[in-house]
DOGUDO-688554 format. One record per residue (C-alpha): z, y, x; residue in three letters. Coordinates in steps of 0.05 Angstrom, whole numbers, padded with zeros to 5 digits, always signed. Last residue first. Example, Ala and Ser with C-alpha at 12.3 -4.5 7.8 and 13.67 -1.06 7.14 Angstrom:
2
+00143-00021+00273Ser;+00156-00090+00246Ala;
END
This chain:
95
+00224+00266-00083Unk;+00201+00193-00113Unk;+00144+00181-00061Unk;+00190+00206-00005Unk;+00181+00134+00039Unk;+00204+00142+00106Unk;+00274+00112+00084Unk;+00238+00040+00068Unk;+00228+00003+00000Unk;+00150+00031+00001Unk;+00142+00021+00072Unk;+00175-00059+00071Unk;+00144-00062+00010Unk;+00076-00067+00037Unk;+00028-00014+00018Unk;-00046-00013-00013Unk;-00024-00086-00031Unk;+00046-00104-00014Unk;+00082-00169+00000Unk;+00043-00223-00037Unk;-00027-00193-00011Unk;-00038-00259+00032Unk;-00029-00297-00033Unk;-00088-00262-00061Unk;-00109-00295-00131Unk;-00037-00297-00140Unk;-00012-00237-00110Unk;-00068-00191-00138Unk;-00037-00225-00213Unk;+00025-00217-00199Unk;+00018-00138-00176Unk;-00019-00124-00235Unk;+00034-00144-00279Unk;+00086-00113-00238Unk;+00140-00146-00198Unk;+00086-00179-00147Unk;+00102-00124-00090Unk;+00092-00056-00067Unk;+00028-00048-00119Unk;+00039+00031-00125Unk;+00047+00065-00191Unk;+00044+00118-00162Unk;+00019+00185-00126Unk;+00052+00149-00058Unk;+00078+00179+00002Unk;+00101+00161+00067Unk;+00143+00201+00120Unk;+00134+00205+00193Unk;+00200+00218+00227Unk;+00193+00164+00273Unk;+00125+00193+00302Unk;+00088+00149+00342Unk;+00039+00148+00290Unk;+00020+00079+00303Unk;+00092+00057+00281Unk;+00075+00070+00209Unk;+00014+00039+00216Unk;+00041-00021+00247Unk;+00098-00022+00191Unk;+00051-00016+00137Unk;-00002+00019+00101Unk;-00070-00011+00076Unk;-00124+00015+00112Unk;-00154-00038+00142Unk;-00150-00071+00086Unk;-00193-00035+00042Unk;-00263-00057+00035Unk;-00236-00122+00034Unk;-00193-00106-00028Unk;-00246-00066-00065Unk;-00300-00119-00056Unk;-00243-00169-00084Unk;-00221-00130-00132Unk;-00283-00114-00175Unk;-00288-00176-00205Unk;-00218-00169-00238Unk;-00247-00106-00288Unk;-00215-00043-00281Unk;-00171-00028-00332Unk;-00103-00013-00284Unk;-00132+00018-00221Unk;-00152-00021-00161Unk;-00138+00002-00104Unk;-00076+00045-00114Unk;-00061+00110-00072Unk;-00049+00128-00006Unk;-00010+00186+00035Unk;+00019+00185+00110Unk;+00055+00242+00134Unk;+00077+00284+00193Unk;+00023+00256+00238Unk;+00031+00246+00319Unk;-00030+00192+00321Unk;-00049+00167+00256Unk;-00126+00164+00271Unk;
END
């Protein structure tokens, strides 16, 4: 589905507010999709860039990100993105 794109665009699963029960339908439902270095890759495209509305849950820095983390260790790196995307040179999200 990424095959030969230009750029790669998500948002936050699970916006600040929303209650904790809701994350973990949201974050199965999701996981597929999250973006990282295989998706990335998948394009076949080194020039494809990614970007982010923000806030994005890169990490366990933020509040929210702690808290996914440590009900989600598996999540500890990145949530809708891993921080090796958001931290990388294909990422334009603050351009």
């Amino acid at each position: 589905a990424v095959k030969g794109v230009d750029f790669i665009h998500t948002d936050v699963w699970v916006s600040m507010g929303e209650p904790v029960e809701a994350w973990a339908e949201r974050i199965e439902q999701l996981l597929p999709y999250q973006v990282n270095a295989e998706l990335m890759k998948a394009t076949g495209n080194p020039r494809t860039k990614f970007m982010h509305c923000l806030p994005a849950f890169h990490n366990s820095d933020t509040k929210v990100g702690k808290q996914i983390a440590e009900q989600y260790p598996h999540l500890a790196n990145g949530i809708e993105v891993t921080d090796d995307v958001f931290e990388s040179p294909a990422c334009i999200a603050f351009e």
